[in-house]
N, C-alpha and C positions, 0 to 999 in steps of 0.2 A: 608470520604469513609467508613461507618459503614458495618460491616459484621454481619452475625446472630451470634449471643451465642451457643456454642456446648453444648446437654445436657449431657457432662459426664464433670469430675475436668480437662482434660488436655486442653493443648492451644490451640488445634485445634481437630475436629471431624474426624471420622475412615476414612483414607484415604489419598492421599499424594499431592505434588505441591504446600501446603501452603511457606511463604515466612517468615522468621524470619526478626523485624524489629529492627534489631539490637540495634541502638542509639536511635530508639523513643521511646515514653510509651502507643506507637500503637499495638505493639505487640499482649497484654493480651487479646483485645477485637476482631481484626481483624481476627489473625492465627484462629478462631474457624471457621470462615466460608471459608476460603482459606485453610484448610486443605480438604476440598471435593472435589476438583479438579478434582484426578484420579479416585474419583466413579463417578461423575457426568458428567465429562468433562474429557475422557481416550485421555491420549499420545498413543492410540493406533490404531485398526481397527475398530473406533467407528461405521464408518456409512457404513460397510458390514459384511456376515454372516459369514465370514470366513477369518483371517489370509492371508496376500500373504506374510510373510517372519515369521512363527511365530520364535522365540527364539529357540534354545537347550539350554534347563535346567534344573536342574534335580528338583525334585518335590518343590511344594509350601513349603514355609517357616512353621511352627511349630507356633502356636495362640501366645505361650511366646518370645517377644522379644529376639535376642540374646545379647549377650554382647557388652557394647557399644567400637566400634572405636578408637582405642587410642588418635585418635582427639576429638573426640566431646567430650571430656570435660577436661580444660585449669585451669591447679593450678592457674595463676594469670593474671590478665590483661595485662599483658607485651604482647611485642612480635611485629615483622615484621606488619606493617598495611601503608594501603596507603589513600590519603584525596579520598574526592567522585569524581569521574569520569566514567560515565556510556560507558557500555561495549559494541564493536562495532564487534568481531569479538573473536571464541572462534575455536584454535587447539589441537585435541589429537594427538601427531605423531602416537603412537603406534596403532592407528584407524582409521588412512586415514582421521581425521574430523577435519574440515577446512570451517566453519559456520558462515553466520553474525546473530547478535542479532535482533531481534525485541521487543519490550517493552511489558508485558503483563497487562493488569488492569482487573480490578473485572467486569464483569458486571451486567443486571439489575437483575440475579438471586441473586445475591451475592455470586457466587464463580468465580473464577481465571479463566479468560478466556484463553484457548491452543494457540498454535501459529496456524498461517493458514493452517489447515489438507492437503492444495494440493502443500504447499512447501516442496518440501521432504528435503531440506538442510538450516534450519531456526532452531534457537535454542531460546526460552524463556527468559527472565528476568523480575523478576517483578520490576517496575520501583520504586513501594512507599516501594521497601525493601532497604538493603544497597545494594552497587555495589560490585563486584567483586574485593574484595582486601582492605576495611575498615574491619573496627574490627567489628566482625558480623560474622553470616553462611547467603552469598548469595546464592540465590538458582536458579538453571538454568535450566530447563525442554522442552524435546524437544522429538517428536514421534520413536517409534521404527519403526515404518510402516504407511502407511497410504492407501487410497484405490484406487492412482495410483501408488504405489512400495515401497518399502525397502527405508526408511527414514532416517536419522542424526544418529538417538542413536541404528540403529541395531546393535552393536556391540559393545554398551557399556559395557554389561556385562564381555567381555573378557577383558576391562582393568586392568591391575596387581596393587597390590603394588607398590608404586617406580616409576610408571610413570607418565609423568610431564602431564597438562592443564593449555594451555598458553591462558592468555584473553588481548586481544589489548582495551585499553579504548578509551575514545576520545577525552582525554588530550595525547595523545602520548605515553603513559606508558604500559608496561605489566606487568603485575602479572603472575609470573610461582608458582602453584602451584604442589605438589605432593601429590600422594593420598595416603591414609592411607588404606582404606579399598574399598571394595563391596560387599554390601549386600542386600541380597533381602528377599522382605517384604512381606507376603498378606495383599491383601487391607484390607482384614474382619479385620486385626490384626494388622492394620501400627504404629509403636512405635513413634508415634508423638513427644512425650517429645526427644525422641534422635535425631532424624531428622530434628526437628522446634528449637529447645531449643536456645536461646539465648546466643553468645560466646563470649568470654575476648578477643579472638584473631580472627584473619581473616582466617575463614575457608569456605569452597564452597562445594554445596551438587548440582550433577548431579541426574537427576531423570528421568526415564523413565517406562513405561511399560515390564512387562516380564513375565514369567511363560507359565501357561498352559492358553489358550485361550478357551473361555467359549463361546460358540455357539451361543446361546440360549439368553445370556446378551450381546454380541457382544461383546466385552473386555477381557483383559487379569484378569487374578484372583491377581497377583501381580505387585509387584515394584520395578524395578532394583534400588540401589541408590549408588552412588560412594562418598564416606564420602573423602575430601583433607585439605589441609591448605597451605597457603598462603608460600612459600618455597623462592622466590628471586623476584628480583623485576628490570624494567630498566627504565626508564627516558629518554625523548628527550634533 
């Protein structure tokens, strides 16, 4: 599943939904073309002129990355992680979201195909990343809107510090994670290295669209992204 080469040094090209391949040595050469996702293929009002729920928030992010997440990056390999079992069903309490998975893969553009634009309650995962709860950052991507209503991740931005996202595998287990941060990116400016980067430990990055919506490009100008790590775990 070869992806193009981004022409800059980092692992992926300006833009976000690329997939850290945790435990393979797929990573280096894939993430450059799975990082253009949200330019190419928007979690958002891709295919009309206008918003039907845009965001409240407040202006676009600053070109300079902010400072990274207290999760995204792990003094040692140690840490909570569970074996592969792919994700069948993801809850935010504190967001009413309560979403099954659908698998995402590359297509014949070479970037990450979105979930289907006319389910408003389907959340992403890419299948050839880790799953949700191995040692790795999985990554789970799902629209803000779409162009029959208000979709899964409208209201991902308002999630806080401290609260949990619980993912049902299909081995019977759940991984509850807690989020560390939220932050949001312009696409022109997406810090790939902190959002893709490869982890010691089992962390999870939600990603959506957000900001100020762009007319004229049909899309939003940024990237909601909810940085967690892997916090408790249960077993059948």
């Amino acid at each position: 599943m070869a992806a193009p080469q981004s022409s800059d040094s980092n692992p992926s090209a300006s833009g976000t939904g690329s997939f850290t391949f945790g435990r393979t040595l797929l990573w280096p050469a894939a993430a450059a073309g799975l990082g253009l996702l949200m330019i190419f293929n928007s979690f958002g009002t891709a295919e009309d002129n206008k918003p039907l729920t845009a965001p409240s928030v407040a202006a676009p992010a600053p070109a300079a990355a902010p400072p990274a997440p207290s999760a995204a990056v792990s003094p040692s390999p140690t840490g909570l992680f569970m074996p592969r079992s792919n994700p069948t069903k993801l809850q935010i309490p504190s967001i009413a979201v309560n979403a099954p998975f659908t698998p995402l893969t590359i297509g014949a553009s070479g970037h990450l195909n979105a979930p289907p634009p006319h389910d408003t309650n389907l959340v992403g995962w890419y299948k050839g990343g880790v799953t949700p709860g191995e040692r790795g950052a999985a990554i789970v991507a799902g629209h803000v809107d779409t162009t029959t209503g208000p979709a899964v991740f409208l209201q991902l931005q308002f999630v806080k510090q401290g609260a949990t996202v619980d993912i049902t595998r299909a081995d019977g287990s759940v991984a509850t994670f807690k989020v560390d941060s939220v932050e949001k990116f312009s696409k022109a400016s997406f810090p790939n290295d902190l959002v893709y980067a490869d982890t010691p430990n089992a962390q999870l990055r939600l990603i959506t669209c957000g900001g100020t919506y762009d007319r004229k490009a049909k899309d939003y100008k940024d990237n909601v992204v909810v940085f967690a790590h892997l916090d408790s775990t249960k077993h059948p």
